[in-house]
N, C-alpha and C positions, 0 to 999 in steps of 0.2 A: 141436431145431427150435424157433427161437423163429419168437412169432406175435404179430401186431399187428391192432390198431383202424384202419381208415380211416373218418373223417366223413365222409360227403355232404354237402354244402351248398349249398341255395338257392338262389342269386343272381337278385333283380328290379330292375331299372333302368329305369325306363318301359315301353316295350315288350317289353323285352328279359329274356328269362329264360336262365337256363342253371345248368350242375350243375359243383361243382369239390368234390375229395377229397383232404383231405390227413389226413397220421397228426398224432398228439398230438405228435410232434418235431417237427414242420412249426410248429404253432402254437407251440410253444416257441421255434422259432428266431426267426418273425417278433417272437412276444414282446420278446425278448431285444434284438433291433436297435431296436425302436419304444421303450422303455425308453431305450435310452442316445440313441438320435437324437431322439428326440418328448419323453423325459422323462414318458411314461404316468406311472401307479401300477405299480410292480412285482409289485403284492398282485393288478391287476386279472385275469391268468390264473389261470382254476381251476387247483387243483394236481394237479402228477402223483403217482395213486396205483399203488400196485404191486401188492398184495394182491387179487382178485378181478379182475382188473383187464379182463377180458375176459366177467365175468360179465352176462346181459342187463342188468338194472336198472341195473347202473355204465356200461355204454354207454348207453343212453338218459340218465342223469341228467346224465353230461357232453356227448351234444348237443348239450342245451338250455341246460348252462353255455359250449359254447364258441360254439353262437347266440347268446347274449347278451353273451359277450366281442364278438363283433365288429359285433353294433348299437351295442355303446356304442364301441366304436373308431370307427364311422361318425357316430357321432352329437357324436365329438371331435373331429372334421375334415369339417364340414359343408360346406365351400368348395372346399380342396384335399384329398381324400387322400394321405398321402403315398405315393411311389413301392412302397416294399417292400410298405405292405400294398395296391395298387391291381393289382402284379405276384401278388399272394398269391390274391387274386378275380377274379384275367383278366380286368379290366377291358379291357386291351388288344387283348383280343381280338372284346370283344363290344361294346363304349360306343364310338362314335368322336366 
């Protein structure tokens, strides 16, 4: 039986709040595209660890590093978001 982390996350847009959950693959994948299409830092996602990996402290401590991976992706496209990570925050569903 394997077992996985889900994040919760956040999201405030003006008025508008809402919660979206994705695992550590998720943020890996959008990674991975916003790299070759955006040309990020590669370095900028925390990295995947293995080892305790479901332990409390390593969930909370990657959190806070994958809330801060995506204030600074927000904060790297202050005009447009690009689409994958805009589809990533269901923007689509909540910002019109």
């Amino acid at each position: 039986i394997s077992s996985f982390q889900v994040y919760i996350i956040q999201i405030s847009v003006g008025n508008h709040q809402w919660t979206v959950k994705h695992r550590y693959s998720d943020f890996h994948d959008l990674h991975e595209k916003l790299v070759s299409e955006k040309k990020i830092d590669k370095n900028l996602l925390p990295p995947k660890k293995i080892i305790g990996k479901n332990s409390k402290s390593l969930v909370e401590k990657r959190q806070k590093e994958l809330e801060i991976y995506l204030q600074t992706l927000l904060l790297k496209f202050p005009v447009t978001t690009p689409k994958v990570l805009s589809h990533f925050l269901h923007f689509h569903l909540y910002v019109s």
